[in-house]
C-alpha positions as a printed NumPy array, in Angstrom:
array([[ 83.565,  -2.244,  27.456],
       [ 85.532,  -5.629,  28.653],
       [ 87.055,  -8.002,  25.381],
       [ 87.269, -11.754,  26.077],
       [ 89.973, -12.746,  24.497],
       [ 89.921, -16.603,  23.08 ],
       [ 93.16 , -18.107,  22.634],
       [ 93.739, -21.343,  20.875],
       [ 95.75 , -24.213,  23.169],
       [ 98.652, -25.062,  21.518],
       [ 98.801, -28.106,  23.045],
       [ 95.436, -29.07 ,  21.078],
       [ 97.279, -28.877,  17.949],
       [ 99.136, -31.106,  19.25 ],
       [ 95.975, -34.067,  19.433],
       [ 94.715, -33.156,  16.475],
       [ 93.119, -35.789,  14.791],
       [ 92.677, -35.546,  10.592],
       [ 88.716, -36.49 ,  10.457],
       [ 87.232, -35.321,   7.079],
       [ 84.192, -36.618,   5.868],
       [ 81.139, -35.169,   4.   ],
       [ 78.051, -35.36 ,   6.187],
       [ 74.368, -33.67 ,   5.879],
       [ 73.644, -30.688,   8.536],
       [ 71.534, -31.875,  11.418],
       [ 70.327, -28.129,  11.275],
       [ 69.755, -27.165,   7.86 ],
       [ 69.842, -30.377,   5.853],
       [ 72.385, -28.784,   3.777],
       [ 75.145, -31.545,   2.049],
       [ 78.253, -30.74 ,   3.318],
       [ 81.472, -31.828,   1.395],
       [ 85.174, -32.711,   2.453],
       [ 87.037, -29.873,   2.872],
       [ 90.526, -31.506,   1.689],
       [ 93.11 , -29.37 ,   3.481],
       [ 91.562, -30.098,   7.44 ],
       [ 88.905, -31.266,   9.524],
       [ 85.262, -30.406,   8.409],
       [ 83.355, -30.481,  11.794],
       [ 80.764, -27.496,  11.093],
       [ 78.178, -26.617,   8.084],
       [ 79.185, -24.813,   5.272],
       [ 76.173, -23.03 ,   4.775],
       [ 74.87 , -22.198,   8.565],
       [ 77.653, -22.976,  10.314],
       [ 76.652, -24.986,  13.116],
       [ 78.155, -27.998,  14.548],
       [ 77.755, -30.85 ,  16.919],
       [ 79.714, -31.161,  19.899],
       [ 80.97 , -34.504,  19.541],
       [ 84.858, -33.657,  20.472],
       [ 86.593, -33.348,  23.154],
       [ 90.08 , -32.631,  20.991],
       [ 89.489, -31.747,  17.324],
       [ 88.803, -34.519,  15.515],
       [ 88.699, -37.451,  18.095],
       [ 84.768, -37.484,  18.139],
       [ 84.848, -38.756,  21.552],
       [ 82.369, -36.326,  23.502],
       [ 79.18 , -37.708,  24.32 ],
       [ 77.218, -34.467,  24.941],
       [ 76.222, -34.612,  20.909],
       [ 74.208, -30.786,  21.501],
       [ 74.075, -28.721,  18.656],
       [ 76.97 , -25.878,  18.511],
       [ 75.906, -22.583,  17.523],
       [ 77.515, -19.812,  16.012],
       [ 77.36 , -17.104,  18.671],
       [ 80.047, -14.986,  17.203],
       [ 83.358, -14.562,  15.18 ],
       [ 87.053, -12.758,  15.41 ],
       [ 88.764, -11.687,  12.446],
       [ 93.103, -12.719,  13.14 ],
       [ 95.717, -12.606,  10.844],
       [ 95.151, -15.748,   9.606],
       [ 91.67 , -15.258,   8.504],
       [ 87.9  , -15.683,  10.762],
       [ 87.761, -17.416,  14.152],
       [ 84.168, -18.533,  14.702],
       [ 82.503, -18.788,  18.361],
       [ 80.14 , -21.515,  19.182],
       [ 77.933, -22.229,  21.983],
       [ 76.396, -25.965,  22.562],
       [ 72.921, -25.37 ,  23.534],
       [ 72.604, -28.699,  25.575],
       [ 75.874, -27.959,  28.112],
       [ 76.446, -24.378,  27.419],
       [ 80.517, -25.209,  26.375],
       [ 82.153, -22.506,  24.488],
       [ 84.106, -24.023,  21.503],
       [ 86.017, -22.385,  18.445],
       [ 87.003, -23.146,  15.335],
       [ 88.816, -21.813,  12.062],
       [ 86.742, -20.423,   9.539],
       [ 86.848, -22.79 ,   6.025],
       [ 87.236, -21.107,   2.661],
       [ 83.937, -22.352,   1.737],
       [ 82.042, -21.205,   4.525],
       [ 79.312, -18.74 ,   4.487],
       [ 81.36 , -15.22 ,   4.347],
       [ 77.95 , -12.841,   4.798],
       [ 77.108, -14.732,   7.922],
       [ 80.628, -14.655,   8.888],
       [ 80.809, -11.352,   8.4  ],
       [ 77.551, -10.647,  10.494],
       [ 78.607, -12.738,  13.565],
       [ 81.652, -10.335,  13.526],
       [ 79.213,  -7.63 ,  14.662],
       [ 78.126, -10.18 ,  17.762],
       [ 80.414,  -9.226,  20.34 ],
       [ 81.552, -12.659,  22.284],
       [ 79.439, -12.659,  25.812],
       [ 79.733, -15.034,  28.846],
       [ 77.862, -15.906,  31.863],
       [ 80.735, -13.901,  33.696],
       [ 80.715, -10.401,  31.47 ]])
């Protein structure tokens, strides 16, 4: 069976743009806190997003579709979660926050990572 591999850009690490602020899902309705330590840009609870950047944390795409959890990776440094915006079909990822939602976490693990292509 063919892995996709995701790899993070370094160079996005580079444009990375501090942007923490409690918010309510658009999905769930679930209040989401700060997280303190990064970036909050997904729930807490079902772990979807919006895809509103371009760069983490600029908040300068316009597309504004919901990001879904599709899948996750376990690395060395802890979960990697998958999304997929369901208005332009983008592939994003994103670090996994202490607070997030382990069972689901854990369940999208079993999801293996699909594209158009495999």
């Amino acid at each position: 069976m063919f892995s996709r591999r995701i790899r993070y850009n370094i160079y996005d690490m580079a444009y990375f743009k501090k942007n923490d602020n409690s918010f309510v899902c658009a999905v769930c309705g679930h209040s989401v806190g700060e997280l303190k330590y990064s970036s909050r840009d997904h729930c807490s609870e079902c772990l979807c997003s919006l895809h509103v950047d371009n760069l983490p944390g600029d908040r300068e795409n316009g597309c504004g579709g919901v990001l879904r959890p599709v899948s996750a990776i376990r690395n060395q440094k802890g979960f990697v979660i998958i999304f997929r915006c369901e208005k332009c079909g983008e592939i994003k990822k994103n670090k996994a926050a202490e607070d997030d939602n382990m069972p689901l976490i854990i369940e999208l693990t079993a999801k293996p990572f699909k594209t158009d292509k495999n």
